[in-house]
Each structure stands twice: as structure tokens, then as C-alpha cells.
C-alpha positions as CSV (number, residue, x, y, z in Angstrom):
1,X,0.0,0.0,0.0
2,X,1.6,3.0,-1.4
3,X,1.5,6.4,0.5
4,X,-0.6,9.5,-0.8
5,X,0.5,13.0,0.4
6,X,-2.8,15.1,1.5
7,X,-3.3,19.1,1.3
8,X,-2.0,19.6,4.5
9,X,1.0,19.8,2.6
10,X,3.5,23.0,3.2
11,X,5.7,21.7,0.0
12,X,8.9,22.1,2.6
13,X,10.2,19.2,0.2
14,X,11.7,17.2,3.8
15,X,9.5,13.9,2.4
16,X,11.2,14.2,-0.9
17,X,14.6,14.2,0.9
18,X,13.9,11.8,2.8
19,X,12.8,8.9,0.0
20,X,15.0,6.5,-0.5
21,X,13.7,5.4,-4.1
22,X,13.1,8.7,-5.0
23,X,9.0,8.7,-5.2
24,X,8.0,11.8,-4.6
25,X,8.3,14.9,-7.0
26,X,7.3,18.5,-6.4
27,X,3.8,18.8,-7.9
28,X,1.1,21.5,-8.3
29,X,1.4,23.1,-4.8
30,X,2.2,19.9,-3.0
31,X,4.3,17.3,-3.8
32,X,3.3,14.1,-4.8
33,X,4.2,10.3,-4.3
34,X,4.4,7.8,-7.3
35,X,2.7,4.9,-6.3
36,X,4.0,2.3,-7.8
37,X,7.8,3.5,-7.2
38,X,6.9,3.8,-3.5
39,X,7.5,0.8,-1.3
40,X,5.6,1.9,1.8
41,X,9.0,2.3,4.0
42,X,7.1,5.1,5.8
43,X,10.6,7.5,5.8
44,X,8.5,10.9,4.2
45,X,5.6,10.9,7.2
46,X,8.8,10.2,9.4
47,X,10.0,13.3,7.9
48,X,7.1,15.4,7.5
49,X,6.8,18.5,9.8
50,X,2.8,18.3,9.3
51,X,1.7,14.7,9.0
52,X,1.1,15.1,5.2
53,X,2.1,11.6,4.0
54,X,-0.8,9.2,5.0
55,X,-0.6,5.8,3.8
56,X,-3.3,5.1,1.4
């Protein structure tokens, strides 16, 4: 089960440093997770200042 980022976002980009397959990308106002290249290790809502990362 992938992760989804939700609009509590704050695009601080610390979930897209912290992905170790390099899944998420900045998107339009938020930054977004690829599904299928995530592997559900759980290190961007480690990360996340705000709890944006949920798992889907």
C-alpha cells in the first residue's frame, strides 16, 4: 500500500529528501508520491513536519 500526500502539505520538500527510491516529486502546490515506485517504508511521514504523508 503506497503512501498519498494530503493538502496539509506546506511543499517544505523534507518527504522528498527523505525517499530513498526517489518517489516523490514536487507537484502543483504539493508534492506528490508515485505509487508504484513507492515501497511503503514510511521515511517521508517520518520526515514530514505536518503529518502530510498518510498511507493510502
Amino acid at each position: 500500500m503506497a503512501y498519498k500526500i494530503s493538502d496539509a502539505c506546506i511543499s517544505c520538500g523534507a518527504c522528498a529528501d527523505a525517499c530513498p527510491v526517489s518517489a516523490i516529486s514536487e507537484g502543483d502546490g504539493i508534492y506528490v508520491i508515485d505509487a508504484e515506485a513507492c515501497i511503503d517504508c514510511g521515511a517521508c511521514a517520518d520526515s514530514c513536519p505536518v503529518s502530510a504523508p498518510e498511507a493510502e
